[in-house]
C-alpha positions in Angstrom: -15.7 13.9 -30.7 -14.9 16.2 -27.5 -14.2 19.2 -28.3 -10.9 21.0 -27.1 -12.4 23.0 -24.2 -13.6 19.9 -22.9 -10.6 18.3 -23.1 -8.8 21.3 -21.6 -11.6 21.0 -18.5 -10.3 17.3 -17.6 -6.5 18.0 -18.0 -7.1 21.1 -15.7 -9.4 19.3 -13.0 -6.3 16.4 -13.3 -3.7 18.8 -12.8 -5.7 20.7 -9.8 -6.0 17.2 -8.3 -2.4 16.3 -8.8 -1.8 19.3 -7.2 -3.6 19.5 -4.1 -3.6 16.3 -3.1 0.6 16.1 -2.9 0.6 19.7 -1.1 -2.8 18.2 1.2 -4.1 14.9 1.5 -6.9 13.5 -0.4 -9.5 14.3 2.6 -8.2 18.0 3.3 -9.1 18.6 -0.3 -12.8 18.9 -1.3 -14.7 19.1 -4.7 -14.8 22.6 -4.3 -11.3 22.9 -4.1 -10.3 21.5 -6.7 -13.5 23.0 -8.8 -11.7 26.5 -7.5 -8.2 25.3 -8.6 -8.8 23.8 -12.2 -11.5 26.9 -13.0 -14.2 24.4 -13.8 -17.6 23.9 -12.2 -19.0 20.6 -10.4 -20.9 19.7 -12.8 -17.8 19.2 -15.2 -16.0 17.4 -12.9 -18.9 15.2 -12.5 -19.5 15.2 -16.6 -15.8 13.9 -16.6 -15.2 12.0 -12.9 -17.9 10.2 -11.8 -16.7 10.5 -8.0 -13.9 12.8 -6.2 -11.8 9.0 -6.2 -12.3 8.3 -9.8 -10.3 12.3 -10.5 -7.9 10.6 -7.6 -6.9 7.8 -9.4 -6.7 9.7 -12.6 -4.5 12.0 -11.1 -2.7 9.0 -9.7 -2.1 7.6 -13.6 -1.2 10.9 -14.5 1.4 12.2 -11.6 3.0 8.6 -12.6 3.1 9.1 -16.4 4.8 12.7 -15.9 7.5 11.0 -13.3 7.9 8.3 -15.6 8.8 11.0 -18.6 10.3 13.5 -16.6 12.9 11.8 -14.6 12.7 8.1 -14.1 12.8 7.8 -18.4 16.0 9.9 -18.1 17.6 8.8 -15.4 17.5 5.1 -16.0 18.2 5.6 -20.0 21.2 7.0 -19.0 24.4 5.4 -20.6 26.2 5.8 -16.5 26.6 2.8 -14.5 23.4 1.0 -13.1 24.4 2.0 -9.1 25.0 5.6 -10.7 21.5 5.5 -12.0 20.3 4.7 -8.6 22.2 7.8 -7.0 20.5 10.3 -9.7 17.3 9.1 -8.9 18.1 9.7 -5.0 19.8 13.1 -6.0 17.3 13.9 -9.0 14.1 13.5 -6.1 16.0 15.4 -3.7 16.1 17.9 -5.9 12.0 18.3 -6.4 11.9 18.1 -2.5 13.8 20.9 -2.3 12.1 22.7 -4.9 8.7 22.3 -3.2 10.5 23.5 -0.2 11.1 26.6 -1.8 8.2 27.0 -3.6 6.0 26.5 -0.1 7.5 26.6 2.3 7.4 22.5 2.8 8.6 19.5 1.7 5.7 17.1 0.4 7.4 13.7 0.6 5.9 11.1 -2.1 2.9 12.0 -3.3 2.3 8.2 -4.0 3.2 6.9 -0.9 1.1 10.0 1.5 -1.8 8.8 -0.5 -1.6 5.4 -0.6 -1.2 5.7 3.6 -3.8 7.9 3.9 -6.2 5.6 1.0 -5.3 2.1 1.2 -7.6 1.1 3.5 -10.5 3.1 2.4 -10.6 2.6 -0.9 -9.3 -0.4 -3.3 -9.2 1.8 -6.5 -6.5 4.1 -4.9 -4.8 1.3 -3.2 -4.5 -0.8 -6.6 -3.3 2.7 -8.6 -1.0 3.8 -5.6 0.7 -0.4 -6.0 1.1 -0.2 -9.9 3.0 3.0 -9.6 5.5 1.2 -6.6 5.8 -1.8 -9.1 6.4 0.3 -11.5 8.9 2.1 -9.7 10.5 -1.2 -8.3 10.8 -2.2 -12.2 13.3 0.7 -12.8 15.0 -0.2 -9.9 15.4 -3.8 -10.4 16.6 -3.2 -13.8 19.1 -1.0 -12.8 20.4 -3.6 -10.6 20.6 -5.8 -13.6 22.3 -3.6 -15.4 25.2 -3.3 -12.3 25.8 -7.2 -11.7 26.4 -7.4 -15.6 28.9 -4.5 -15.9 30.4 -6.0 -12.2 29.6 -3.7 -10.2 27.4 -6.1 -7.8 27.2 -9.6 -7.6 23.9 -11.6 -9.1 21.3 -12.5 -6.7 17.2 -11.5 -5.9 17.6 -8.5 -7.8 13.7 -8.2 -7.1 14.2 -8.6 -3.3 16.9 -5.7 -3.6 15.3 -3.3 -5.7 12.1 -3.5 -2.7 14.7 -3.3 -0.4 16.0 0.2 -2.1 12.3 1.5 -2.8 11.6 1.0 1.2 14.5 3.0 2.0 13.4 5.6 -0.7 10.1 6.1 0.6 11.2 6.1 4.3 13.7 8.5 3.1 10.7 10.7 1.7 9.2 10.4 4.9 11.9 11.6 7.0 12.6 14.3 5.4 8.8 15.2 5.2 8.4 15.2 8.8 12.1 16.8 8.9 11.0 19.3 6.4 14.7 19.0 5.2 15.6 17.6 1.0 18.5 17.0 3.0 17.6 13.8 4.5 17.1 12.1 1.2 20.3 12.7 0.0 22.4 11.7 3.3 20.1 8.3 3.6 20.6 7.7 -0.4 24.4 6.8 0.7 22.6 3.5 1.8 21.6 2.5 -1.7 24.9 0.9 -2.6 24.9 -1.2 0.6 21.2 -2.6 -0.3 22.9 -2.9 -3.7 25.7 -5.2 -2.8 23.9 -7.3 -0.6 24.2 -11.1 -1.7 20.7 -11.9 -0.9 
């Protein structure tokens, strides 16, 4: 059985890594940074991780597991309408852009999607973690789509093709405003989601 401290050790060296590669980029962030950051020495990272990729993709699982509890759970269990769910997941990201703005002095865009740019080529791990979180996300979407043509609000059609359609604009969105440095930018191209919404194909 581990003992507490360890398991204290992983969770930090995870958080450190959640954390610095969103505000960096996996490459401007070395070993000893995130050593520095979680208050654990190589060694335990290498006890627990055996590369800097494998802490990557555990951060990856983990970033995805808090999104998942902290606002896509809440958002999408919501009793409003399906395209209302859609707009608080625009409004609700904003939000956390904004709040790293203020927090840094910058807005960090997705952390899954600067990653997965900056990875997918160079490693299949990352790439494969960085595509089960955009499923995932897709999954939420789509449903929410579902949940719209039922109560009316849309007509049936390749909800799948849709909600892609959505999550495109929502990471493009992430970008512009990262490059923008302006939460801003989110919310004025989250009007479009209704449009992609109604779309008959």
């Amino acid at each position: 059985m581990k003992s507490a401290g360890a398991g204290d050790t992983r969770v930090r060296l995870i958080e450190a890594a959640t954390k610095l590669l969103w505000e960096r980029s996996y490459h401007s962030t070395s070993v000893d940074d995130l050593c520095a950051v979680a208050g654990a020495r190589k060694g335990s990272l290498y006890h627990f991780f055996p590369s800097k990729v494998d802490l990557a993709v555990a951060a990856i699982r983990w970033s995805w597991e808090e999104a998942r509890r902290d606002v896509f759970e809440p958002v999408f269990r919501s009793k409003v309408s399906g395209l209302s769910q859609l707009q608080r997941l625009a409004s609700r990201t904003a939000a956390l852009q904004k709040a790293a703005l203020e927090a840094g002095g910058h807005v960090l865009g997705c952390p899954f999607g600067s990653l997965g740019q900056e990875m997918a080529h160079q490693d299949e791990r990352v790439r494969e973690a960085v595509q089960e979180v955009f499923d995932g996300h897709c999954a939420y979407i789509e449903a929410a789509l579902r949940r719209a043509a039922d109560a009316g609000e849309i007509e049936d059609g390749d909800m799948r093709q849709r909600a892609r359609a959505i999550f495109a604009l929502l990471e493009g969105a992430f970008l512009l405003a990262k490059v923008a440095n302006d939460p801003r930018v989110l919310k004025e191209l989250a009007s479009a989601i209704p449009v992609l919404a109604k779309r008959s194909r």
